[in-house]
N, C-alpha and C positions, 0 to 999 in steps of 0.2 A: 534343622532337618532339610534335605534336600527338596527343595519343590521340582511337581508335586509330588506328594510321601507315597512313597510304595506302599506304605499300610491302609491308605485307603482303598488302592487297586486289591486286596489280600485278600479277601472278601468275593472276589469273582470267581466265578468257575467254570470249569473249563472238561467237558467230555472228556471221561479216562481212555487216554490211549497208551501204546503201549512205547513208551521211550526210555533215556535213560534212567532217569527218576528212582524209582523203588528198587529197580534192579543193580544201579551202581549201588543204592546206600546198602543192601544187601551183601554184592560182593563186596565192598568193602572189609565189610564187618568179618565174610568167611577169609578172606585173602588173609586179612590181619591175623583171623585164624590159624591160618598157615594152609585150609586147603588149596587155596592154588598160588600159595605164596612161590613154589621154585618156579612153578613155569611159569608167571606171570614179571618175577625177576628176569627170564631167559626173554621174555617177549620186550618188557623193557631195553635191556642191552642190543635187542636187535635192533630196537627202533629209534634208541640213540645213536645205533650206529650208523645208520641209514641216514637219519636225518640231520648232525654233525657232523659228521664228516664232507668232504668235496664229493664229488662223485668218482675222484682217481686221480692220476695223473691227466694231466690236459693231454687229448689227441696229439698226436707229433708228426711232422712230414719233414725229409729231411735232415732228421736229427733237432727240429726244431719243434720246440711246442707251437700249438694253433693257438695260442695266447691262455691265459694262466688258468690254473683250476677254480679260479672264482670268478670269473671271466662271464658274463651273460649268454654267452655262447655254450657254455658249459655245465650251466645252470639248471638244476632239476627244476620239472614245475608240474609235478603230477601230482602236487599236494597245496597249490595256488588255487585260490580262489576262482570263480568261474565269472567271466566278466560280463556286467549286466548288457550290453550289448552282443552277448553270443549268437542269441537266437536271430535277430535279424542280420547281423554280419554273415552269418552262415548262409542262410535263405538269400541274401544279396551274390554270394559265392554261387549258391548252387547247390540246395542239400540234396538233389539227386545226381549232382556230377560226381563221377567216381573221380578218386585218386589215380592221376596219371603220373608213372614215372619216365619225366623227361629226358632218360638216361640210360647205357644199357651196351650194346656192344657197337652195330653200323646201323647206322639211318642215312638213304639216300648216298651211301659210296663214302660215307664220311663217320670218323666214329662220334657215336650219338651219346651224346651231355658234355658239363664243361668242363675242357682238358687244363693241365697245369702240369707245370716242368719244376725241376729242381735245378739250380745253379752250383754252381761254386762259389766260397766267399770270393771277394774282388774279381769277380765277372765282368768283364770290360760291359762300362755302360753307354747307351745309344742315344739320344736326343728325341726326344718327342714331341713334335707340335700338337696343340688340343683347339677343338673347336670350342668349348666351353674351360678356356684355360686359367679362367678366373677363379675356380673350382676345382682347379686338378692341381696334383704337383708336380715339379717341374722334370724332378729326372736329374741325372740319367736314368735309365731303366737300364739293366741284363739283361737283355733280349738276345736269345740266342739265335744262330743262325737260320737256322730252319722252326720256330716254337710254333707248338702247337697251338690251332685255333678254332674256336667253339665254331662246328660246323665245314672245317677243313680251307683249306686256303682261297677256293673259289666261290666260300662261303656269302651271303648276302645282308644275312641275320647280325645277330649282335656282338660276332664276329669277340669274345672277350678272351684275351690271353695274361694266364696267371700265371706268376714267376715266384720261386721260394729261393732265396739266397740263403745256401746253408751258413754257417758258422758266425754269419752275421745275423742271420734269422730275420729277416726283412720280406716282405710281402710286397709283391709289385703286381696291380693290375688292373688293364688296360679295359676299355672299352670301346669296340668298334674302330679295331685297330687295324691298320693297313700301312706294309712297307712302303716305299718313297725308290723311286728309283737310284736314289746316292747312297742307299742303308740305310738313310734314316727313316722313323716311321711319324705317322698321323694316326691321331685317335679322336673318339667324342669327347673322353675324357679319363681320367688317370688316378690313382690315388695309391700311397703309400704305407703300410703299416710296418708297426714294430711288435712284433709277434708276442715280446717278451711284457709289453705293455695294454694296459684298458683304456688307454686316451683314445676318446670318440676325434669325429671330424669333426671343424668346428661347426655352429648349427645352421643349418640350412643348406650345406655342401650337398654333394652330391660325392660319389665315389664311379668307378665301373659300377654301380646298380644302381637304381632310382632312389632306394631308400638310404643311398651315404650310408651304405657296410660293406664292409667284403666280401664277398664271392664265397673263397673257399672254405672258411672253417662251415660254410650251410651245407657242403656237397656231401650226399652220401658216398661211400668208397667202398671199393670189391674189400680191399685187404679188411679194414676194420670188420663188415658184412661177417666175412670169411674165419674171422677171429672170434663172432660172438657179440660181438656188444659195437654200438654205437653211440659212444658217449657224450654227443652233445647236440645240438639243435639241427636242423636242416632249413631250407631256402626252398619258397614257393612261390606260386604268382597267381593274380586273380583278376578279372576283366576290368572290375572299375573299382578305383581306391578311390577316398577321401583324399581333397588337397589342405594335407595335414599329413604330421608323421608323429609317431609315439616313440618315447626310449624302449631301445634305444639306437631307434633309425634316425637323420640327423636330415634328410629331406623328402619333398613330397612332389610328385606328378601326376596330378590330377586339378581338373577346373571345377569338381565335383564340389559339394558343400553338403552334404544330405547324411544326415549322424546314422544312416541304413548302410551306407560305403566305409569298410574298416580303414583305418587310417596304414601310412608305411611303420614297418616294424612290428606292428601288431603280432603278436605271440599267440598260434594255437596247439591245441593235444588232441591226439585222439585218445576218445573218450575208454574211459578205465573199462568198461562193462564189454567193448570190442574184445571178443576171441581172437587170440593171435593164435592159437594152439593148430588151427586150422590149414595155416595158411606152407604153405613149401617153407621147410627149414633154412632155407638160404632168406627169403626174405623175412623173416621175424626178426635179426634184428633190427630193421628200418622201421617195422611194427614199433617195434619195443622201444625205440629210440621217441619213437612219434607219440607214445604215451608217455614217458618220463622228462622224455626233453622238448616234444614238440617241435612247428616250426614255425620259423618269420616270416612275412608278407614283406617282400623284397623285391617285387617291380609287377606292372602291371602285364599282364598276359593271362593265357587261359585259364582256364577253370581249375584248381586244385594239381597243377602242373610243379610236382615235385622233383628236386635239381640235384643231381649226382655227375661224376666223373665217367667218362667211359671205362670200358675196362673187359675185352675181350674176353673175360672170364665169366661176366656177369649172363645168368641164364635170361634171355629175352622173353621165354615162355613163362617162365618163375616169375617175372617183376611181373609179366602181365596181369598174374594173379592180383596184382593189391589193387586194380581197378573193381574189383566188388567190395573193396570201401566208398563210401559215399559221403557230401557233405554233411549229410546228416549224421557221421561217427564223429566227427569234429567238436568242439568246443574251442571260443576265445577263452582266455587266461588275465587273468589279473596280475600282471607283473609286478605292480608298483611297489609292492613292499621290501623286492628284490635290491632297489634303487640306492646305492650311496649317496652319490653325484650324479647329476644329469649330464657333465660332460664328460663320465666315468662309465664304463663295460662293468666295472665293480660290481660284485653283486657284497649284500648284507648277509655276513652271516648267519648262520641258525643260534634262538637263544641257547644258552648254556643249560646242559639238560641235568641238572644239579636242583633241579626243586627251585629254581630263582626263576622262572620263567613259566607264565600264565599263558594255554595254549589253548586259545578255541578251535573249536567241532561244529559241527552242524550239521542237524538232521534233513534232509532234503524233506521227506515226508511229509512234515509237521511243521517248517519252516523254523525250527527251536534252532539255539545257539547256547554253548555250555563251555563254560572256562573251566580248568584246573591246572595248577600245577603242582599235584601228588604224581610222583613218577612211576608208582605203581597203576595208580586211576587211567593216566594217559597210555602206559601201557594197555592195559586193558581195554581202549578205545580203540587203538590202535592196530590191535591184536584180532578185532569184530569182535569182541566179548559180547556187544550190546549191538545189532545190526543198523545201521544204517545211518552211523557217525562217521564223518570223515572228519579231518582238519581241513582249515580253510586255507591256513600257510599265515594266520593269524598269531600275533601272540605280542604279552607283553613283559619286562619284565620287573619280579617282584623279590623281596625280601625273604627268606625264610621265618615260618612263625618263630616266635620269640628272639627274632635279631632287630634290634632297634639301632642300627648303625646309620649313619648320614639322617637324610631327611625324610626315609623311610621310617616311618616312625606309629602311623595307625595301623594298627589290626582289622584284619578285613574277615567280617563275620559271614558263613554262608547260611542261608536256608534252604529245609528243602519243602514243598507243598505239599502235603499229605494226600495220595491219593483217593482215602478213605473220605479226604472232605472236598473230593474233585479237582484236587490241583496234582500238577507233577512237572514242577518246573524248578529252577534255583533262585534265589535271590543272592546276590552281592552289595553288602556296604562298606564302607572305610571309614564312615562315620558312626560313633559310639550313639550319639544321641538317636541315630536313625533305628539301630541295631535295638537297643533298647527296646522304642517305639514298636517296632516287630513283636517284640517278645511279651512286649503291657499290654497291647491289643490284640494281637491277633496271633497268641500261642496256640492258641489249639487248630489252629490249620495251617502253621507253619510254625515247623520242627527246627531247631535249630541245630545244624550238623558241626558246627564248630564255631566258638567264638575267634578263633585265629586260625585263618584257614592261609594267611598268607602276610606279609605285611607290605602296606607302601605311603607314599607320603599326603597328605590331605591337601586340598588346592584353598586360596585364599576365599575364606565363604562369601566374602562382597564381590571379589574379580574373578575369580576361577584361577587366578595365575596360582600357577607350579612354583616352586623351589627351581633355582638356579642350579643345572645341571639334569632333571626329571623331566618327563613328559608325561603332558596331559593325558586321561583315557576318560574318552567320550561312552555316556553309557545311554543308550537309547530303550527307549519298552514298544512294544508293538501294538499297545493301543487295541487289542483283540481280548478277548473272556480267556483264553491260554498263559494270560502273562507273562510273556517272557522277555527276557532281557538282553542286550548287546553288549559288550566291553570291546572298545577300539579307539586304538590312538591315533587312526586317520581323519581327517578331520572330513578329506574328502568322499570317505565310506558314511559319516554320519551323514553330511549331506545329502547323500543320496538314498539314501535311507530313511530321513524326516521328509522326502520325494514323494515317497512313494507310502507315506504314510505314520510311520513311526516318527516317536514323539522324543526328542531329548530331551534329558534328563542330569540334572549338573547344578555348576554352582559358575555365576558369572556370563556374561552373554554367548560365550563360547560352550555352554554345561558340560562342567569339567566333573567328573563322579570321583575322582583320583588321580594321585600322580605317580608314575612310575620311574622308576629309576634307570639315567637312560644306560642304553647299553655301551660297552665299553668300544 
């Protein structure tokens, strides 16, 4: 049996509130019924589609995509986790600083935000000296005759000019760029993308931003604005970073050391519960962009100082509007589980939404966390059936009951606590002798909802090691009269979780509770 046995904790009890508990096994049972079997199919299919899918075609400028649909740039995260660093990251930002849009039509005789040009393939290219040339790439650059530059030619600032070579689809751009009296130009510094690819700079580069990214796929733009949707992330700045960068910013500028300073790259959203319905219909989609896609912490400047393209169409008065967002509508993100490679833009797909795939929730309220992977049940979470379950952007995946194929091979039994004897939570095991033990001692206050609620493969009970090819899942209990339980294959989420008080739970120094089969 797992130490220590959950059947000892089974016994505790815990003030009836009101979660998912009685009400999921309930619908269950009417769904199965068939009372709300269509529409709960119909909520399903929306919310596989939503969350398999990409979010569209990648942005394009051009004729070129702004790098691919799976691209971190492009990447939803209104369903990520909220990173335990939010709150003081925000407060360190500014949670009364409004949202400024650093962008917009003319500021000061010059148009206001940062500009970019389109070339033609084989654009004759120009030479560029860099002050930090150790860190930039060499060029040529397509600088065209006259290109435009962030702040206008007699600019003083950060002076950054962005280049799109069509048919080649190459990205060129500059920083603190300035012509040379022979045609050629000087810059800070330089960097080159391939629109078509996720290869990061190598780490600790620098690019035109402090956080080694590019510029453009963060800018907001009138056209997309103008169309509805803005499908992918945006670029912001904040007075003092952490000298550290996160994926997938590739450097850092700052002397700073203080875990209160959010690091470069850092990922935020505005928060779900923000009314965008409010605000002038030209700016919701920047709204809408900023809860679904959020944006990246991309060099240090003022306060909540968000980055778009000029664009003489853009209403000055309209953007002013999103200044009564505040740091406090903010949240940091938990990106990491997005992550392939760390010297990959890749992001990880979504599990397959086929019943193979165990997907935690979590109730903010009650601090509970709840797996499944019935795709009716998820619907139904999904759908608010039960208020105030979100997913975490968590999950892992499992077998279908009764397929014992590869190494997936134990059945994993659920419980649920009978609210009649003060509990309303779930239990998971993978082990038979645990499930048992459940059931010889402590049936009468923990009901058993299925003995094969899923299936995956058992970890070595002396080391914890997995099967070759499966990944561990860390199961933690929170050590509270509530009982409840975690399922996660980070190892770095346990950690900070047994932190902050919760107690791992497993077989082997690592406490492995199961293994999951990994994804393809």
């Amino acid at each position: 049996m797992i130490p220590p046995a959950p059947a000892s904790r089974a016994t505790r009890r815990e003030t009836p509130l009101p979660r998912l508990g009685a009400s999921v096994a309930r619908a269950r049972a009417d769904v199965r019924a068939g009372a709300f079997a269509a529409l709960l199919r119909t909520a399903a299919a929306l919310a596989v589609a939503a969350l398999a899918a990409p979010s569209g075609a990648a942005p394009s400028i051009g004729g070129c995509p702004v790098f691919s649909p799976d691209s971190v740039w492009n990447a939803r995260v209104d369903r990520l986790p909220v990173h335990p660093q939010s709150a003081a990251w925000v407060a360190t930002i500014g949670g009364t600083k409004p949202l400024h849009p650093d962008f917009g039509t003319v500021y000061a005789g010059a148009p206001n935000g940062i500009p970019y040009v389109v070339v033609p393939a084989g654009a004759p290219g120009v030479a560029v000296s860099f002050e930090y040339a150790d860190e930039s790439d060499p060029g040529p650059y397509p600088i065209p005759t006259d290109p435009p530059i962030e702040g206008g030619p007699a600019a003083t600032g950060d002076r950054h000019v962005l280049i799109v070579e069509s048919g080649r689809c190459r990205l060129y751009e500059l920083y603190a760029a300035y012509r040379n009296k022979d045609g050629s130009w000087r810059a800070g510094s330089g960097a080159i993308f391939d629109l078509g690819s996720n290869a990061l700079r190598p780490s600790s580069w620098t690019s035109a931003d402090a956080a080694g990214l590019p510029v453009l796929p963060g800018l907001a733009r009138f056209d997309e604005a103008a169309a509805g949707e803005i499908a992918h992330a945006l670029r912001f700045t904040a007075p003092r970073t952490r000298g550290e960068f996160t994926w997938p910013a590739r450097h850092e500028a700052s002397s700073l050391s203080g875990i209160e300073y959010p690091p470069m790259g850092q990922r935020f959203r505005l928060k779900a519960g923000v009314d965008i319905a409010r605000f002038p219909a030209s700016v919701r989609p920047i709204l809408r962009a900023l809860q679904r896609f959020g944006m990246m912490l991309a060099d240090n400047g003022s306060s909540w100082y968000l980055s778009g393209a000029p664009d003489p169409r853009w209403s000055d008065d309209e953007l002013h509007a999103l200044r009564q967002i505040t740091g406090a509508d903010f949240e940091a993100v938990d990106v990491s589980s997005l992550t392939v490679d760390p010297d990959s833009g890749a992001t990880r797909a979504p599990p397959p939404p086929d019943g193979r795939a165990a997907v935690e929730f979590h109730r903010a309220a009650v601090d509970h966390y709840f797996v499944s992977s019935d795709p009716v049940e998820i619907a139904a979470l999904d759908a608010g059936f039960f208020a105030g379950w979100s997913r975490t952007g968590m999950s892992f995946r499992v077998q279908p009951a009764g397929d014992r194929s590869g190494d997936a091979r134990s059945p994993v039994c659920r419980f649920y606590g009978r609210p009649e004897a003060g509990l309303d939570s779930h239990f998971y095991s993978a082990s038979p002798a645990e499930c048992q033990a459940v059931i010889d001692r402590y049936g009468a206050d923990w009901q058993l909802e299925s003995p094969e609620v899923f299936v995956v493969g058992l970890p070595d009970t002396a080391t914890g090691a997995c099967p070759a090819g499966s990944v561990p899942v860390h199961r933690m209990f929170n050590a509270r009269r509530d009982a409840n339980h975690r399922y996660v294959t980070s190892a770095a989420i346990r950690d900070r979780m047994v932190g902050v008080g919760w107690i791992a739970e497993g077989y082997g120094p690592d406490a492995v509770a199961m293994c999951s089969p990994a994804f393809p």
